[in-house]
C-alpha positions as CSV (number, residue, x, y, z in Angstrom):
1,X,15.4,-8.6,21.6
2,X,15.5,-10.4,18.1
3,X,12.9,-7.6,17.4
4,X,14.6,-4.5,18.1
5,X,17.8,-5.5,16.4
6,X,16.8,-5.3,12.8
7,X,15.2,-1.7,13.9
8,X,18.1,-0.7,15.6
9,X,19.8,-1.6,12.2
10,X,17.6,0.8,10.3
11,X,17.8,3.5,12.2
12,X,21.5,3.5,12.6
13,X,21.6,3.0,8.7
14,X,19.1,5.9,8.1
15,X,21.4,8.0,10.6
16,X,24.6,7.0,8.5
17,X,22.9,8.0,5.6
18,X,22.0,11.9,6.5
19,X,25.8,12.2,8.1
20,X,26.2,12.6,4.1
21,X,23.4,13.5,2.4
22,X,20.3,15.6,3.8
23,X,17.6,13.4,3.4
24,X,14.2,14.8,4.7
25,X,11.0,12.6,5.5
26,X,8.3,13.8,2.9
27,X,4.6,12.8,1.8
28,X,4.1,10.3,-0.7
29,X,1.4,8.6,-2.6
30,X,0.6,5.1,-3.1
31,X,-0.1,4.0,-6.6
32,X,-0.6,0.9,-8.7
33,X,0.3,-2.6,-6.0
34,X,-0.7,-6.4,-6.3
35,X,0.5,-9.5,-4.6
36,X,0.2,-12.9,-4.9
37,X,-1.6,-14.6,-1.9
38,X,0.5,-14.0,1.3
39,X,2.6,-11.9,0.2
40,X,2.3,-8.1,1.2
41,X,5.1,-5.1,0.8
42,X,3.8,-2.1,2.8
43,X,5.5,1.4,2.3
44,X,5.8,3.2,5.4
45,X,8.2,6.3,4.9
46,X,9.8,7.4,2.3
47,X,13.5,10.0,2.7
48,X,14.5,12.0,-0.2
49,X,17.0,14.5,-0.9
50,X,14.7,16.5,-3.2
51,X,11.3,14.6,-3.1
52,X,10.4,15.2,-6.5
53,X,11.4,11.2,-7.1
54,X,12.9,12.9,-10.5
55,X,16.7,11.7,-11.9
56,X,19.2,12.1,-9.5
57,X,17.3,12.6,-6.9
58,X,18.0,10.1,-3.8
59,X,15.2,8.3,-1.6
60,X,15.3,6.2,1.1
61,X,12.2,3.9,1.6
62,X,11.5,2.3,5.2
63,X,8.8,-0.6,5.5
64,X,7.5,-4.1,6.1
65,X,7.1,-7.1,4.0
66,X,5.6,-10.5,4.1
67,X,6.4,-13.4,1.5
68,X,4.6,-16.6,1.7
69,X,4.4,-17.7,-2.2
70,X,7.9,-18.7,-2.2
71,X,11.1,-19.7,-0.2
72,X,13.1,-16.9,-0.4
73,X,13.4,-13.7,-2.9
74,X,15.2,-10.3,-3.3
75,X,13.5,-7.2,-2.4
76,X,14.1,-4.7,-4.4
77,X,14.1,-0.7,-5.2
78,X,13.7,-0.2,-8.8
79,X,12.2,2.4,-11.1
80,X,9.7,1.8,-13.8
81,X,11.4,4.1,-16.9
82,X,9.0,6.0,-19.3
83,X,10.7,5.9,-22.1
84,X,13.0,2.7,-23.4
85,X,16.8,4.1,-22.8
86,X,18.7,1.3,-21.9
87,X,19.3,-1.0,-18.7
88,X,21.8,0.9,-15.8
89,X,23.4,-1.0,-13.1
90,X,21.7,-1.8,-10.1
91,X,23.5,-1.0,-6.5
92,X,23.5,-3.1,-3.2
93,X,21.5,-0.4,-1.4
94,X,18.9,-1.2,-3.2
95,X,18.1,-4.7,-2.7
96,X,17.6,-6.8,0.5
97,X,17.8,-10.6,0.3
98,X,14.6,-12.3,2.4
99,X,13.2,-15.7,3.5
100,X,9.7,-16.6,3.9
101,X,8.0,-14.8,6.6
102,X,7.4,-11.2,7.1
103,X,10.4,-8.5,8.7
104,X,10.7,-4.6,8.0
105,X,13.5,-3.0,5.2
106,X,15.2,-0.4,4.0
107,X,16.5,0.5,0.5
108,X,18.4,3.2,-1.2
109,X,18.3,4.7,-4.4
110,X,19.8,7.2,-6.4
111,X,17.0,7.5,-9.4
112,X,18.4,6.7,-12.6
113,X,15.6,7.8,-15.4
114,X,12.7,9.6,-15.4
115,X,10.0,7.2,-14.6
116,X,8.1,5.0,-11.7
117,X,9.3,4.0,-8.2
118,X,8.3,1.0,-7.2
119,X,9.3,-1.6,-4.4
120,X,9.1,-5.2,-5.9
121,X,9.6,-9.1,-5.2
122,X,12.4,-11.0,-7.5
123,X,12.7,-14.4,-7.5
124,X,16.4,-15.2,-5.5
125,X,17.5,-17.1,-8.5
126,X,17.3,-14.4,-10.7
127,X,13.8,-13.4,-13.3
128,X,10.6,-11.5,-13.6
129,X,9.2,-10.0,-10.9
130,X,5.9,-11.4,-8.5
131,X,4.8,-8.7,-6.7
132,X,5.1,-4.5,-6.5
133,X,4.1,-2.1,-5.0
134,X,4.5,1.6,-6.6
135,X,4.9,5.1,-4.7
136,X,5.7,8.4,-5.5
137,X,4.1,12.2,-6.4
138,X,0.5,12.5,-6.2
139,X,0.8,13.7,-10.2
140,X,3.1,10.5,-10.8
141,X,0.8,7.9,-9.1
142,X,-2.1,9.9,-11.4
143,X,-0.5,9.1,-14.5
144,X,-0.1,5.1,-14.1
145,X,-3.6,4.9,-12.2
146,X,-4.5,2.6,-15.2
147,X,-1.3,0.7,-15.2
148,X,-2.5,-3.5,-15.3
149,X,0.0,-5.5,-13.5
150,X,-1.7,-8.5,-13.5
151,X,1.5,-9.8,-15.6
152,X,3.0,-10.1,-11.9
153,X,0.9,-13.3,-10.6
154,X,1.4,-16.0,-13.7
155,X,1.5,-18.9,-11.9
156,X,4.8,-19.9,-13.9
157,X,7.7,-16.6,-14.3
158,X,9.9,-17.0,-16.7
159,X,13.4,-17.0,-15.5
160,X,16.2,-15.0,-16.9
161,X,18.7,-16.1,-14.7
162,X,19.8,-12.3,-14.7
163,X,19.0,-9.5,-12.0
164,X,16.9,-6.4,-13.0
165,X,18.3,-2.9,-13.3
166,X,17.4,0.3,-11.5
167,X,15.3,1.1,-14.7
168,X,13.1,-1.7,-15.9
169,X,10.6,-2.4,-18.5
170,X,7.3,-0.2,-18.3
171,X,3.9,-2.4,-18.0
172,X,1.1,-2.6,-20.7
173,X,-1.9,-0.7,-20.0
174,X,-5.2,-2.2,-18.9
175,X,-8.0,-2.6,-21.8
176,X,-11.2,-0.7,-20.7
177,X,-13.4,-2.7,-17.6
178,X,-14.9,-2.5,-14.5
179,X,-12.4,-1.7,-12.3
180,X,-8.4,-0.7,-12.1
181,X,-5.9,0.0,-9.8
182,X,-5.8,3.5,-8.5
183,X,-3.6,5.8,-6.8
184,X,-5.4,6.3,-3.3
185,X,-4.2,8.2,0.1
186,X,-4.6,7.0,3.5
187,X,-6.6,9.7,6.1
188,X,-7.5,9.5,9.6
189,X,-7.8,6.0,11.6
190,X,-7.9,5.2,14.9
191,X,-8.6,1.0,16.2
192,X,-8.7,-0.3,20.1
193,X,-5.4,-1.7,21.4
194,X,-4.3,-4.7,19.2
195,X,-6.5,-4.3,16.6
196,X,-5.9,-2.2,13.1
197,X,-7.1,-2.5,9.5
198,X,-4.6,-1.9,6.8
199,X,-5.4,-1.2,3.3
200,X,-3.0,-2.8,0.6
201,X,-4.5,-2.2,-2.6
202,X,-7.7,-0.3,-4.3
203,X,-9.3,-0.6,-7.6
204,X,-11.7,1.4,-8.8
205,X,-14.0,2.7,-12.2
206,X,-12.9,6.3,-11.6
207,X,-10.2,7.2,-9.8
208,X,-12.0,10.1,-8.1
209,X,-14.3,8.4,-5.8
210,X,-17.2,10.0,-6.0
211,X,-21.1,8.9,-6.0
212,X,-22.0,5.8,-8.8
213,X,-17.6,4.5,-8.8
214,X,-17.3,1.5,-8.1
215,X,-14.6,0.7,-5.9
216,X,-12.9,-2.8,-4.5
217,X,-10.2,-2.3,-1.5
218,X,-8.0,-5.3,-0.6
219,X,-6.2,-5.4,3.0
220,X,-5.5,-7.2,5.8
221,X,-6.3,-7.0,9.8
222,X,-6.2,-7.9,13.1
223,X,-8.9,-8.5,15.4
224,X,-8.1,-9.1,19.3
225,X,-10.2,-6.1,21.3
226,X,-13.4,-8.6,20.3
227,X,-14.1,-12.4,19.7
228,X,-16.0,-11.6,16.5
229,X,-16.9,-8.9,14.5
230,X,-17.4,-7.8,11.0
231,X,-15.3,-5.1,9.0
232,X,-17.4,-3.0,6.6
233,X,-16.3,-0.6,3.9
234,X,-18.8,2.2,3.8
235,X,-18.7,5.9,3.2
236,X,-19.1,8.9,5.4
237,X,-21.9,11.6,3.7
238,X,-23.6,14.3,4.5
239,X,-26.7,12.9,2.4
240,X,-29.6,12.3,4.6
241,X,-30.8,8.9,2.6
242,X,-29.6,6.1,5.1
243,X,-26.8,3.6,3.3
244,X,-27.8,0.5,1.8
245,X,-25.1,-2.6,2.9
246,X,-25.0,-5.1,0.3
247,X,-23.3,-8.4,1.0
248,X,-19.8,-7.4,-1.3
249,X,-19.1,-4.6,1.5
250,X,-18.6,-6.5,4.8
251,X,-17.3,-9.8,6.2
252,X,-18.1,-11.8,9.4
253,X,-14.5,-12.5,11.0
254,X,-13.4,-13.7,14.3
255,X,-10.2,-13.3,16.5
256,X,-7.1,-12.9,15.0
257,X,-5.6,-12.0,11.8
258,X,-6.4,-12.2,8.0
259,X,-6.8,-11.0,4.4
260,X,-9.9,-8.7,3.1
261,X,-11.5,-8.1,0.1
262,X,-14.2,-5.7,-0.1
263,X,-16.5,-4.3,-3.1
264,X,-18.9,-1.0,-3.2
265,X,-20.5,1.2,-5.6
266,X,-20.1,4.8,-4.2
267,X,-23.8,5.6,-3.3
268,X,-23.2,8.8,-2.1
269,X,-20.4,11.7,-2.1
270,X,-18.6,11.6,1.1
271,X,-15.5,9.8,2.9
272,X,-14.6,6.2,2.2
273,X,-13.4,4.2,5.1
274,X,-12.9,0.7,6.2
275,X,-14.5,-0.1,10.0
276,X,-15.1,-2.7,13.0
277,X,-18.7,-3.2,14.0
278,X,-19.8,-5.4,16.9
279,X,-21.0,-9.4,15.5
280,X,-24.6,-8.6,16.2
281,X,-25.3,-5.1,16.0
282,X,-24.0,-1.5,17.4
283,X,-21.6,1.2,17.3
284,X,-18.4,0.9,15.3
285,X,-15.2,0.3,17.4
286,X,-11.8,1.6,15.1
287,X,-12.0,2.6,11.3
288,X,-9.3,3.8,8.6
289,X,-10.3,6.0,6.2
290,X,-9.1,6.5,2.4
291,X,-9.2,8.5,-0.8
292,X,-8.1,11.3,-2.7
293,X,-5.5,13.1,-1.2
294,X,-8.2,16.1,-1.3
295,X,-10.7,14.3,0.7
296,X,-8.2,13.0,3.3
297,X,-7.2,16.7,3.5
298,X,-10.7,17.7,4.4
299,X,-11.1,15.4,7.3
300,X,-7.3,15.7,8.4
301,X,-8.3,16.7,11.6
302,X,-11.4,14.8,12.3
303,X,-10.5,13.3,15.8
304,X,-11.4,9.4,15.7
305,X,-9.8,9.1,18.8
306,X,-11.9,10.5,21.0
307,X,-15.2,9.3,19.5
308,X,-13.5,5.9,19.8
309,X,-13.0,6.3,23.3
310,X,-16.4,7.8,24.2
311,X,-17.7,4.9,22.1
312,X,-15.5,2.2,24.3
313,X,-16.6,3.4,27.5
314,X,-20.5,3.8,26.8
């Protein structure tokens, strides 16, 4: 029962909300995240009045967080301004006050500058953030795809003793390296009962993911169909040359749940995805796959489902 009630809260929130304003569920992209260990945010729909995430437009954000790195914080809606214009004042709607341990939210904001969602950890007493994950139009994500936010995880934040604004200060660009975080969209999936893999951040050397990127994917998952398994990132190609694995693409793990992180160079054009393979050797049992929002357009309506299934019963 403790479960449903916070659910029961959202929806009867979200239900209050479009008694005023028409608010419309509407497609998204994930862009720029990163976390320090244990904690996660993970966006799950996102309400607007206009979904162009533009001044004055109005969005409503539904999802699940988990915070391990500190006691408590505030979780909060905020937007990333492009151009310095002053701080604006910041509305109860658009922070939640949690404790450590994980729970879903809601926030609310009416966007106040041209700029950058984003979906953050605060400490509770007040100072710089430790934690964000941004969202918003495909051509938005596209434009902070280089954005570092490393600045996030020092191991000692300075502390204002003052709550951010709806608008805050924009990031500092990465320098030129290996890898960066990208905007990436989530395709088709499909896992046995009580298992799943979740992708929480990607990093890449192009943001295109094509043959010769380099690409590192961070996530977590849960393994109960099996004892032990391993999770592999890999890509789908027509290219007849079989797939190399090389040791930075999978992980042994057993039963139960966890944290990934994964490394590949591209070797072929094709359909990144994340997947479950039996501990010694066979068939894949559930994958997720990710990418452009082209590419996961192109295989919108592959049916894991069923191949799962067939697969489970052989």
């Amino acid at each position: 029962m403790k479960a449903i009630l916070p659910l029961l809260v959202l929806l009867c929130s979200l239900a209050g909300l479009r008694a005023d304003v028409d608010f419309r569920e509407g497609p998204f992209t994930l862009g720029p995240s990163t976390f320090r260990e244990g904690d996660t945010i993970t966006i799950e729909k996102v309400y607007a009045v206009e979904g162009t995430f533009e001044p004055d437009d109005q969005i409503v954000v539904r999802g699940f967080y988990r915070l391990g790195s500190h006691d408590a914080a505030s979780l909060s809606l905020y937007v990333t301004q492009k151009t310095k214009g002053g701080r604006t004042s910041t509305h109860p709607d658009q922070q939640l006050q949690v404790v450590q341990g994980s729970g879903p939210f809601e926030l609310r904001l009416k966007v106040p500058t041209e700029g950058y969602a984003h979906v953050s950890f605060y400490p509770a007493g007040g100072g710089n953030g430790f934690g964000c994950a941004y969202f918003g139009t495909r051509a938005q994500m596209a434009e902070i795809r280089h954005w570092d936010l490393k600045y996030y995880l020092k191991d000692e934040p300075e502390k204002s003793g003052k709550q951010e604004s709806s608008a805050d200060v924009r990031p500092v660009w990465s320098e030129a390296g290996d890898v960066r975080p990208v905007a990436y969209t989530v395709g088709p999936s499909a896992f046995l009962p009580g298992d799943f893999i979740e992708v929480e951040s990607v990093e890449a050397s192009n943001d295109d993911f094509e043959k010769g990127d380099t690409v590192v994917v961070r996530g977590r998952y849960r393994l109960e169909s099996q004892e032990a398994a391993s999770i592999l990132f890999t890509v789908t190609s027509n290219d007849p040359k079989p797939i190399p694995n090389t040791p930075e693409q999978w992980m042994r793990i057993q039963r139960g749940s966890g944290t990934f992180e994964l490394r590949l160079k591209l070797p072929a054009d094709g359909y990144p995805h994340l997947g479950f393979y039996p501990k010694g050797s066979g068939t894949g049992f559930g994958s997720l796959y990710f990418g452009t929002e082209d590419q996961m357009d192109e295989i919108k309506d592959w049916d894991l489902q069923s191949r799962l299934r067939r697969n489970d019963n052989s």
